[in-house]
C-alpha positions as a printed NumPy array, in Angstrom:
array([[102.959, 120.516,  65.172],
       [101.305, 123.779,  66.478],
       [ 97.797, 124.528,  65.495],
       [ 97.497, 126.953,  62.733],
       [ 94.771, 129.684,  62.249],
       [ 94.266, 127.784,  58.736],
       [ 92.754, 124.811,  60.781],
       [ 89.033, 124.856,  60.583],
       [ 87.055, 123.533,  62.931],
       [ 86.53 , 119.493,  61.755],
       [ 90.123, 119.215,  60.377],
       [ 92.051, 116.407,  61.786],
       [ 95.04 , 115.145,  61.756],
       [ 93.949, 111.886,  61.385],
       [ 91.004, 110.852,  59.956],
       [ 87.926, 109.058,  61.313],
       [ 84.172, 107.62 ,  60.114],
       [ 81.772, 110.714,  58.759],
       [ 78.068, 110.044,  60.478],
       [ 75.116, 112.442,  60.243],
       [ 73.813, 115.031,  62.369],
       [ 70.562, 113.302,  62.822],
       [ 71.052, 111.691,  66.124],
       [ 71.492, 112.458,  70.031],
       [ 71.915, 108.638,  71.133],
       [ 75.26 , 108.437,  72.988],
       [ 77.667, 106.615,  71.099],
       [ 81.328, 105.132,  72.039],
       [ 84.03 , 104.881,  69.377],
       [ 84.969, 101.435,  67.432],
       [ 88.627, 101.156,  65.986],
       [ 88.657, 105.122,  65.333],
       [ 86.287, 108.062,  66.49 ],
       [ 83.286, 108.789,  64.253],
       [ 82.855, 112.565,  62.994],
       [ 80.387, 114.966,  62.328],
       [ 80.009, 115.344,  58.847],
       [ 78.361, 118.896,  59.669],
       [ 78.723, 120.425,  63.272],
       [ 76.371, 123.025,  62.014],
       [ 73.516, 120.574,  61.252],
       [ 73.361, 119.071,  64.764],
       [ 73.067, 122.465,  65.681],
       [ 76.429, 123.86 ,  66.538],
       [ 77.649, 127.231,  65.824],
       [ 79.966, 127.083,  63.108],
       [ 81.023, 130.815,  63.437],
       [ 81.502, 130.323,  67.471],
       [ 83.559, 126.962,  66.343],
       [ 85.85 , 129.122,  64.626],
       [ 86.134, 131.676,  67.611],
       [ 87.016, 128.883,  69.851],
       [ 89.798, 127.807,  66.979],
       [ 91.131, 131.571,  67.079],
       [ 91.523, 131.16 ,  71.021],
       [ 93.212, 127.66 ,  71.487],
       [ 95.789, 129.232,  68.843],
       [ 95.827, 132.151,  71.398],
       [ 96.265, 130.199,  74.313],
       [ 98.957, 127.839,  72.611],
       [ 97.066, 124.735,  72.614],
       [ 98.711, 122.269,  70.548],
       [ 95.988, 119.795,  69.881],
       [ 92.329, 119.809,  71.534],
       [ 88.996, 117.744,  70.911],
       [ 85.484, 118.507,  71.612],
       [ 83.19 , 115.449,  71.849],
       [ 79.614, 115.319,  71.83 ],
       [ 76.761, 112.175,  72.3  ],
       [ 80.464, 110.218,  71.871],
       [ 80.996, 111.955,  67.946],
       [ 83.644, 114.271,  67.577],
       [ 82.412, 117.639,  66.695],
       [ 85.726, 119.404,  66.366],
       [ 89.2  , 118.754,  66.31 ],
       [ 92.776, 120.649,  66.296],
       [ 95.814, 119.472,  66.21 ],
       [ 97.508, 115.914,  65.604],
       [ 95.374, 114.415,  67.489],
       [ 97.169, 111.117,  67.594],
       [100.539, 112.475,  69.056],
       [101.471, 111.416,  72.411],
       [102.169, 113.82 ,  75.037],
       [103.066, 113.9  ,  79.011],
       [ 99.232, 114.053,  80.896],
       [101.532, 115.364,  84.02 ],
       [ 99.009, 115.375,  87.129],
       [ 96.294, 113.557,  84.894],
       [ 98.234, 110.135,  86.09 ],
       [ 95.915, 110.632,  88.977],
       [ 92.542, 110.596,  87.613],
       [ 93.925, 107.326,  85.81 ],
       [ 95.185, 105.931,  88.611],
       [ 91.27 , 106.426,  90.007],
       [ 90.416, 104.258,  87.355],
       [ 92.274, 101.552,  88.542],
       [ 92.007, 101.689,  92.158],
       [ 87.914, 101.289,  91.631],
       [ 88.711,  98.033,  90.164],
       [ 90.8  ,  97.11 ,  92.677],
       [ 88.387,  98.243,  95.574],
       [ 85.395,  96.43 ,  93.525],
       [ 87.762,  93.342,  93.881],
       [ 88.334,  93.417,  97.778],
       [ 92.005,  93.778,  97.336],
       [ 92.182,  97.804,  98.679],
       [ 89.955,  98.957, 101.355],
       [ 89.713, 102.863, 101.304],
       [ 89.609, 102.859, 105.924],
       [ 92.762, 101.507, 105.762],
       [ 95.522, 103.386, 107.314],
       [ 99.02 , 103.964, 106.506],
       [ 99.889, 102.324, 109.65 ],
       [ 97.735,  99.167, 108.748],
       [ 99.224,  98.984, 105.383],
       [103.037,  99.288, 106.482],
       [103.669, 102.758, 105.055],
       [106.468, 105.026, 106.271],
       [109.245, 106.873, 104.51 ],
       [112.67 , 108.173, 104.594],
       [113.535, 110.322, 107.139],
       [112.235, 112.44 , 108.503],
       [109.668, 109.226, 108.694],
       [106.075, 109.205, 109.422],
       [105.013, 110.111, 112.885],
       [102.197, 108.222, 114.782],
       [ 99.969, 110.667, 113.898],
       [100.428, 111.074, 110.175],
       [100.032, 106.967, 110.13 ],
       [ 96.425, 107.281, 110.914],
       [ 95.271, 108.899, 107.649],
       [ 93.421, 106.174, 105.266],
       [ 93.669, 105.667, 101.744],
       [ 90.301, 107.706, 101.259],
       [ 92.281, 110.688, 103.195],
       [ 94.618, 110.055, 100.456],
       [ 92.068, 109.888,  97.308],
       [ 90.846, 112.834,  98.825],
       [ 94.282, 114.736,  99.089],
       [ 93.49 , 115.008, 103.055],
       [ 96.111, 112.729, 104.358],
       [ 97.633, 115.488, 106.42 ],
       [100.744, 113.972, 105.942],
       [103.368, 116.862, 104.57 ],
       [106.812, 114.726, 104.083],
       [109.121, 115.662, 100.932],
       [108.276, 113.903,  97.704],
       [108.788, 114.264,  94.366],
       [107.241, 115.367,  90.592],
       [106.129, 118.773,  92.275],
       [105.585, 122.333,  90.376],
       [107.566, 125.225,  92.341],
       [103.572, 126.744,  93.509],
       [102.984, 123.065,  94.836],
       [106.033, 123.162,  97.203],
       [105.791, 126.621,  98.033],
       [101.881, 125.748,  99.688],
       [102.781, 122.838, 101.115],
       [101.776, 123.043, 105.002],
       [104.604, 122.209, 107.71 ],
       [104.291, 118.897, 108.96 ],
       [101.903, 118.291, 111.884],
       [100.082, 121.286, 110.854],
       [ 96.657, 119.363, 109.956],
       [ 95.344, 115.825, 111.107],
       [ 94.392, 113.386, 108.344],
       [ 91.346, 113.993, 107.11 ],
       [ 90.746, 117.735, 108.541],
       [ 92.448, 119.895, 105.275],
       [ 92.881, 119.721, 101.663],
       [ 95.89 , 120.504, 100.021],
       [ 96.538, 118.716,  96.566],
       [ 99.354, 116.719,  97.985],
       [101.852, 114.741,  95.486],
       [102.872, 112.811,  98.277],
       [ 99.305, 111.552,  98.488],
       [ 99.414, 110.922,  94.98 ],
       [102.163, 108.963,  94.576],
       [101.775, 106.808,  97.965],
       [ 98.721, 105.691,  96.5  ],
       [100.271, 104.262,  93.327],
       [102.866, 102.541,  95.712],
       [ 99.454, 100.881,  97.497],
       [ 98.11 ,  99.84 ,  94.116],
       [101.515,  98.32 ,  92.893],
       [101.484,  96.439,  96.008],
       [ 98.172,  95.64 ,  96.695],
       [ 97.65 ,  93.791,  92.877],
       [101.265,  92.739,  92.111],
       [100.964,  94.486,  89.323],
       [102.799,  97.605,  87.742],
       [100.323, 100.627,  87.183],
       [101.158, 100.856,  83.319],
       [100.833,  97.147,  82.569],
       [ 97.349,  97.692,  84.67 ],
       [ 96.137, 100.273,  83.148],
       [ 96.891,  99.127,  79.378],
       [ 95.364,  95.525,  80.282],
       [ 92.401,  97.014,  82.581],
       [ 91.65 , 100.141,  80.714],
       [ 93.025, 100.861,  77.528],
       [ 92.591,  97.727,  75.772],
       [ 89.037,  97.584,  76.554],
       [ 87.873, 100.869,  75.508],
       [ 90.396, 100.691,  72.674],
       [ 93.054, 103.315,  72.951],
       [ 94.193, 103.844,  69.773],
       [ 97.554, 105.166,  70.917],
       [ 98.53 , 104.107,  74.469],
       [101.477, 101.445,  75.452],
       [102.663, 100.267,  78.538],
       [106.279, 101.672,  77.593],
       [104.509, 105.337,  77.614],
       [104.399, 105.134,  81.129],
       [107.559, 105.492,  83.207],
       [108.45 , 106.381,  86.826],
       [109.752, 109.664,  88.548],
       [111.702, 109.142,  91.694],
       [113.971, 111.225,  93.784],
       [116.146, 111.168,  96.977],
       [113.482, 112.649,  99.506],
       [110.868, 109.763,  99.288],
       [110.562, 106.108,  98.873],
       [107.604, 106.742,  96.645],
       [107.924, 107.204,  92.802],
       [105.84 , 109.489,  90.659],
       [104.745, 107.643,  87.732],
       [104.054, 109.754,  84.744],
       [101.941, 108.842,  81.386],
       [102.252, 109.929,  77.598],
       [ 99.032, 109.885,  76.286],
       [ 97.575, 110.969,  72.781],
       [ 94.196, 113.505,  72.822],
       [ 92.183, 110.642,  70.998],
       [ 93.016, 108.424,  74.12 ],
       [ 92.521, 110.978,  76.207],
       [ 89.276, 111.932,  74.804],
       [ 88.265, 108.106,  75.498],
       [ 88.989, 107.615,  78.696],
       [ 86.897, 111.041,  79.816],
       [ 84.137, 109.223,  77.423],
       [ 84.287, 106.029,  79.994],
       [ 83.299, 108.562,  83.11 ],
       [ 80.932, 110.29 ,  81.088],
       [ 79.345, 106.861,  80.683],
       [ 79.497, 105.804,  84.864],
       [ 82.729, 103.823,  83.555],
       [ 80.555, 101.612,  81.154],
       [ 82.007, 100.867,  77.26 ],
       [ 79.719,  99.368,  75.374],
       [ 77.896,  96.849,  77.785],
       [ 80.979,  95.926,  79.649],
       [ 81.485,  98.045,  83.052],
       [ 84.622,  98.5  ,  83.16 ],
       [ 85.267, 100.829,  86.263],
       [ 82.261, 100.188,  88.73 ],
       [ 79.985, 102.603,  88.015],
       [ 79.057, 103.552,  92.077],
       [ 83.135, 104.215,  91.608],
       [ 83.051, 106.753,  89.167],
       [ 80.244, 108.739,  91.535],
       [ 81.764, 108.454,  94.498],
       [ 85.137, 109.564,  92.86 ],
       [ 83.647, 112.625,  90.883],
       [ 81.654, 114.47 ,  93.699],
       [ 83.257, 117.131,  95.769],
       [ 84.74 , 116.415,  99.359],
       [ 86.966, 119.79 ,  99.458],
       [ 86.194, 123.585,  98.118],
       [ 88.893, 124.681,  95.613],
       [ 89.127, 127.893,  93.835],
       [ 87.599, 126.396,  90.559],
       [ 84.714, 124.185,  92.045],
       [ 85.624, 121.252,  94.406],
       [ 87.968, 117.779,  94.658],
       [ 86.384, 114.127,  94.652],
       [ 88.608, 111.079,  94.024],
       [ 91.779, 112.513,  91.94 ],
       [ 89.342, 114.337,  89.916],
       [ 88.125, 117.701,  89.99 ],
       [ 84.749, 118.939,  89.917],
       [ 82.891, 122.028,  89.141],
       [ 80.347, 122.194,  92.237],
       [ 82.186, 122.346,  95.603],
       [ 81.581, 120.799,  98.525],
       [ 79.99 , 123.775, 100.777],
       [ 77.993, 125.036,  97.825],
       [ 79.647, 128.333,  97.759],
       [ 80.153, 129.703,  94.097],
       [ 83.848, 129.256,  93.023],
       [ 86.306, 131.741,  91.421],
       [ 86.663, 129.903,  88.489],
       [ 83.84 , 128.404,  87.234],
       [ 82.848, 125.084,  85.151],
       [ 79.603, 123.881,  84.13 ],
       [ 77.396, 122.359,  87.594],
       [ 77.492, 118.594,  87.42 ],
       [ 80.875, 118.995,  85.553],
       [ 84.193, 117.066,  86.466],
       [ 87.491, 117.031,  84.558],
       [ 91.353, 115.398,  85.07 ],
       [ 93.748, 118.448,  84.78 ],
       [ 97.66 , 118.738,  84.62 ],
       [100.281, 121.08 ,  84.781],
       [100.517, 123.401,  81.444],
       [ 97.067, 123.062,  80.428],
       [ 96.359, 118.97 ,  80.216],
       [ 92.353, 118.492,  80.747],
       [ 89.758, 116.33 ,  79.817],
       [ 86.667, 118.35 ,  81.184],
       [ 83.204, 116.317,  81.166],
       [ 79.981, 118.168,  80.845],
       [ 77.145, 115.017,  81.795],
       [ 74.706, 117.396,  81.453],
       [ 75.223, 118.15 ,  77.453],
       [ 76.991, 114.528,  76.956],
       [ 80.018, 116.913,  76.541],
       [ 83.914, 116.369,  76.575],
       [ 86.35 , 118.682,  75.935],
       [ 90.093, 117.771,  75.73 ],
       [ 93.077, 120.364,  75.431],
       [ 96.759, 119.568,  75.259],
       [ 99.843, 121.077,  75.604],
       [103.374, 119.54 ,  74.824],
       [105.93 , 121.118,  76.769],
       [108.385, 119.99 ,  73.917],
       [106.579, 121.605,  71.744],
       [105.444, 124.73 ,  73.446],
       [107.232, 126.965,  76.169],
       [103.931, 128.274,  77.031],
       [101.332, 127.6  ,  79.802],
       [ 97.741, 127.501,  79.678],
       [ 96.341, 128.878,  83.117],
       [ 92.838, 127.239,  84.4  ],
       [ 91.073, 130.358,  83.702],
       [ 91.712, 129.715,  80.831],
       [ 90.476, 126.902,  80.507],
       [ 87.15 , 127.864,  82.297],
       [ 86.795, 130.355,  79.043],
       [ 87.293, 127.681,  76.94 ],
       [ 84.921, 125.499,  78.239],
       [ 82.019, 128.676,  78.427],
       [ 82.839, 128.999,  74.545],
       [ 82.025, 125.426,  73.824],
       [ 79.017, 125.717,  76.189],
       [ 77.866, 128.545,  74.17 ],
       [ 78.561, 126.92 ,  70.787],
       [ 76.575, 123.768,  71.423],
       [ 73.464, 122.864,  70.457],
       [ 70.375, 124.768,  72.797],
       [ 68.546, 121.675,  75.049]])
């Protein structure tokens, strides 16, 4: 279902516990999120809510969440649907290669070469070998072979092979993505959907997720699958809630917390801030102001058509949009999504 302009701001699709406006303790969600019974009592804009309503509908959102001290303040949409997350497989993926790292079964100065990794010709040369799975987390592998799950602007920047060592030059590289959920697979025994419902989703309680909304994306090039998740904005919303806490629900830590630190600080520049650990983050890594810009201290998971889940530590912030490309030929650029995230800046609560 699209969004309508007859939405107001705390309609949902599916309903949740009311709680008062009274507090600022951080919160996580039981069996269903809790709501603001009045956004405008904590503080929030109600007229700027509504402006942010108008432009999701103008972007062609079809469902989107903002989150505050772990309370929904707002939500469009059906909220519950599940959707493709595209390139946001990687920043759950991060999730459960900390846990694996934490458990001494992946060590991030491995290289390919250590760990037996080549593919289909034209295979791996000597060089390429060298890069480590942290070249890879970082999308600095250097390694430019065909692979697979691509957008047309991803294969058209891809650098000719050779061009770059491992570890010298970013380039957000689905080859590197998808070579590191081959390493997972084989470093656990364990299939990354099973994983992530028994490591992830269960514990924070996704409301929505199953292991059968995962499936893989392979192709003729590469001997490394793609593996691609349908995910619901509630879920969504809770797994950006678990970074936003240092990857601790409750008093269980569920993704080490020197993990989630490590993974969202910036190692490369980008146009819209920097890249850590398949997540992107609003400072860079030189310091230089960015042409795009997000909140400082911010990090988010994005995918293609305008999947994010942008975190905001420094207001205890989230703020989720989706787009199903079944239901919507449209595209939501990340400028876009940069104005989107200044409105909800704007509408929040002064500190």
């Amino acid at each position: 279902m699209r969004m309508g302009k007859h939405f107001c701001p705390i309609v949902l699709m599916v309903l949740g516990l009311v709680v008062e406006a009274n507090s600022q303790a951080s919160r996580v969600p039981g069996v269903d999120w809790m709501h603001l019974a009045s956004p405008e009592q904590a503080g929030w804009s109600g007229k700027k809510l509504n402006g942010i309503r108008d432009y999701l509908e103008e972007i062609g959102s079809t469902s989107a969440m903002i989150v505050q001290h772990g309370v929904v303040v707002a939500a469009w949409g059906d909220v519950a649907h599940k959707s493709n997350l595209h390139s946001c497989r990687k920043s759950l993926l991060n999730s459960l290669i900390g846990i694996a790292v934490a458990e001494g079964k992946i060590n991030l100065d491995d290289t390919l070469e250590k760990l037996g990794i080549d593919d289909k010709k034209p295979s791996l040369t000597e060089v390429e070998k060298q890069a480590t799975v942290r070249d890879l987390l970082e999308a600095r592998s250097g390694v430019y072979h065909p692979t697979v799950y691509e957008t047309k602007g991803m294969a058209e920047q891809r650098p000719p092979r050779g061009s770059h060592a491992p570890g010298t030059f970013w380039y957000y590289n689905n080859w590197d993505f998808n070579t590191l959920g081959y390493i997972y697979e084989k470093a656990t025994g364990t299939k990354i959907f099973d994983a992530f419902y028994q490591e992830i989703a269960q514990p924070i309680g996704m409301q929505d997720f199953k292991p059968h909304d995962g499936h893989y994306f392979t192709g003729s090039d590469t001997r490394f699958p793609a593996y691609p998740f349908d995910m619901s904005a509630r879920d969504f919303a809770r797994f950006a809630l678990l970074y936003l806490h240092d990857g601790r629900w409750n008093n269980s830590q569920v993704v080490p917390e020197d993990w989630v630190k490590a993974s969202t600080q910036p190692y490369s520049d980008t146009e819209s801030g920097g890249y850590g650990y398949l997540w992107w983050t609003g400072d860079s890594a030189s310091g230089r102001p960015q042409r795009m810009p997000f909140p400082k201290g911010s990090f988010w998971a994005e995918g293609h058509l305008g999947q994010y889940a942008v975190v905001v530590p420094s207001l205890d912030l989230i703020i989720v949009n989706r787009l199903d490309g079944e239901m919507s030929k449209r595209e939501i650029h990340k400028r876009q999504i940069s104005r989107l995230v200044q409105m909800v800046v704007e509408a929040a609560p002064a500190n």
